[in-house]
N, C-alpha and C positions, 0 to 999 in steps of 0.2 A: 774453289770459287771464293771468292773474297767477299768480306762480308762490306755493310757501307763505311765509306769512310767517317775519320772519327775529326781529322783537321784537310782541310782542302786550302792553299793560297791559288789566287788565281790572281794573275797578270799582276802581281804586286809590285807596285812602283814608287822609290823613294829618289827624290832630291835633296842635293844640299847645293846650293845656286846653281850653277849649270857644272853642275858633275851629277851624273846618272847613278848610284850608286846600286841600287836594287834594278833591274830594265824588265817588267813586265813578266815577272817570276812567277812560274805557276807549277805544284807539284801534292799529292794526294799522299795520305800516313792513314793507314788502317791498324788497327787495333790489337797491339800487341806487335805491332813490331818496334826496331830499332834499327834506325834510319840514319846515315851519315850523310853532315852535308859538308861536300869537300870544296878544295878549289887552293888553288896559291894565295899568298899575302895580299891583302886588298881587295878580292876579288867581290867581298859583300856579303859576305856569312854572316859573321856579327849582325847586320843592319840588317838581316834577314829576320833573325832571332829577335832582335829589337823590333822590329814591326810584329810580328807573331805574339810576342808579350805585352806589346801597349805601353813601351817602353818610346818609342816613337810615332807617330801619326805616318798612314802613308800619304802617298799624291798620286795614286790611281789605283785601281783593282781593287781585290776587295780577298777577305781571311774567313773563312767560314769554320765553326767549331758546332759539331754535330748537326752540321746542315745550317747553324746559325750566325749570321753575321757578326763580327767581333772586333774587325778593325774600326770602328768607330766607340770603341769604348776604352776606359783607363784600365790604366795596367793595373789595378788594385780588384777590377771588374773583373779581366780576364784570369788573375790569380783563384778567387773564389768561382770561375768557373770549374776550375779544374784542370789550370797551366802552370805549371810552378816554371822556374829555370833559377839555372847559376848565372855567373859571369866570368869572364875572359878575367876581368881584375875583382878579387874575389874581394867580397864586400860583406864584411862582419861588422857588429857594434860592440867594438874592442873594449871598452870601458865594463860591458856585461859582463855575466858568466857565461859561461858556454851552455848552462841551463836556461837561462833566459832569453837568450839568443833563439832556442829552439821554442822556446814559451811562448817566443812575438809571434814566429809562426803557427802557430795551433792556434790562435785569439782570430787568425786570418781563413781560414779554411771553411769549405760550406756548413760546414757544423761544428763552431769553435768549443775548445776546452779551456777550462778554469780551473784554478784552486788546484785540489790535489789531484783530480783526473790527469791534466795536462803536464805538472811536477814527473807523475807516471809515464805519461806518454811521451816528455821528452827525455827520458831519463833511457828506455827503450831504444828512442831515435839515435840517442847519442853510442849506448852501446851497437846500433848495428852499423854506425860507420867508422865503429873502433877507437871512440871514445869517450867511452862509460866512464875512466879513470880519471878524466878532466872534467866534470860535471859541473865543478865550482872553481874552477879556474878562469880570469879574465880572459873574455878573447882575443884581445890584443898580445896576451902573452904566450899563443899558440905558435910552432911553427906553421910559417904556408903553407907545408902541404895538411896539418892538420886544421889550419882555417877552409882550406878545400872542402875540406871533410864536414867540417861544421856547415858549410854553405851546404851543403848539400841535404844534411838532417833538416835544416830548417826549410828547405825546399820539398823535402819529404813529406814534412810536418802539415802542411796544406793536402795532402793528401789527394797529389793531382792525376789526372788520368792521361797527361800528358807530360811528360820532363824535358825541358830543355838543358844542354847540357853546352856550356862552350868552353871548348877543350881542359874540360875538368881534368885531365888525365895527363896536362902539360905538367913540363918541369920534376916527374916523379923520375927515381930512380928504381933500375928492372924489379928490384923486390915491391917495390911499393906500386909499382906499373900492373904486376902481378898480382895485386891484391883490390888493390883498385879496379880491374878487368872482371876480378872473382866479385867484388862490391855489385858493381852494372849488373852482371849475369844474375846474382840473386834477384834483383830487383826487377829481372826481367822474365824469371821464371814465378812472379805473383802476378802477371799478365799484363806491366808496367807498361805503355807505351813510352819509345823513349826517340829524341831527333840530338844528333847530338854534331857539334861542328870538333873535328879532331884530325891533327895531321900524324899522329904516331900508328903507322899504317898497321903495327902486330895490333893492337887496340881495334881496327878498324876490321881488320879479318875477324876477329875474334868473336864481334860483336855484333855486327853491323850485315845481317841480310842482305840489304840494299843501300847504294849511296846517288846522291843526288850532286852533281859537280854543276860548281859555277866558274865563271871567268868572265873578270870584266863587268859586274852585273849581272849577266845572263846563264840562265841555265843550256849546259854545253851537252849534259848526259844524264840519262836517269835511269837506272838494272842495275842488275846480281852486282855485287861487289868484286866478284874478280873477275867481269864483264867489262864493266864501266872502265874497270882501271886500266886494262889495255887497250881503247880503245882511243884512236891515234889524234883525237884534236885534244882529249883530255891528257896525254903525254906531253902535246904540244904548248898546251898549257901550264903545265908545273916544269917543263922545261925550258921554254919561252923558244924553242928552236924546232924545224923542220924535223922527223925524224925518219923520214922516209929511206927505206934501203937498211943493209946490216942486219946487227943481233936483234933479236925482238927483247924490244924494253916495255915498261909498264909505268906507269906515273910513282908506283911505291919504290920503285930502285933507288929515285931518286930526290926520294923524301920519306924518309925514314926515320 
């Protein structure tokens, strides 16, 4: 039996002049799981995620976080609720250290830390995403995928009961895909809830209980992850074609 849920969107609808990019999107995250929201190029994941963190306003429906209304507040609001996320274009303050990177975050969190707590606690964050060894290293002068990484500590570092994740796991090569997938799973076995948009479908098996597919704005599918994924509009969707008759395909054959 499932207990209540912990983010409800209902009917969430964003515009940008007359292109519909969100179209009345409604779907439930209970606690503790990890939740994929798929769909092809465009489809409106991102802007989903942006309206969910208060990174955008919506233009109808409404975001509810533990039965509480949320979409009418800034993103800085719904952070100290207890919603962290990354982003698709990963966003560090290059000029810092990688320890203070993770120090902005903790000053933000519902019970911020200072001084030498936080030095501690970001020093922690940074060893669990594999890098303790850069502590004092400028963050501009990380590779991307170890700016990944740091984006991620500092999203940590809020201490949220919900993680938004958008395709953190792009651009890795298999070892580091593999360590990254073992990264999530920790973080999902301290009873993390986590939503995360991602096309690297061994990532999505891996991880991801249930996924949520859109197209087009609209949510197309919502079950078990190797439910969803054969089922034939969500095919027709990452394929853009008919797929009726023949071998049985699945949306991951052909977006891998």
């Amino acid at each position: 039996m499932k207990t209540a849920t912990l983010l409800s969107v209902r009917s969430a609808t964003k515009r940008f002049g007359g292109l519909v990019a969100v179209n009345e999107l409604s779907f439930d995250i209970y606690p503790g799981e990890v939740v994929g929201l798929l769909g092809p190029n465009g489809s409106g994941k991102t802007t989903a995620m942006n309206l969910i963190s208060g990174a955008l306003p919506v233009n109808g429906g409404e975001i509810l976080f533990h039965g509480q209304p949320i979409h009418t507040l800034k993103s800085h609001q719904i952070a100290r609720l207890g919603i962290a996320r990354t982003f698709q274009l990963v966003k560090v303050l290059g000029s810092m250290s990688c320890m203070d990177n993770v120090i902005a975050g903790l000053a933000f969190k519902p019970r911020p830390l200072f001084g030498k707590a936080a030095t501690q606690r970001a020093l922690a964050l940074l060893v669990q995403v594999g890098l303790g060894e850069f502590a004092h290293l400028p963050a501009g002068d990380l590779t991307y995928i170890n700016q990944k990484r740091l984006e991620l500590a500092r999203a940590l570092a809020l201490e949220p009961q919900i993680l938004l994740l958008d395709e953190w796991l792009a651009g890795l090569n298999p070892t580091e895909l593999q360590q990254g997938i073992a990264l999530i799973q920790q973080l999902q076995s301290t009873g993390l809830t986590i939503l995360m948009v991602e096309h690297v479908m061994d990532a999505v098996h891996a991880l991801c209980s249930r996924c949520v597919v859109m197209n087009a704005g609209t949510k197309i599918a919502d079950g078990p992850t190797a439910q969803v994924l054969k089922e034939p509009e969500v095919v027709r969707a990452y394929l853009g074609e008919d797929v009726d008759g023949g071998e049985e395909e699945t949306a991951e054959t052909h977006h891998a």
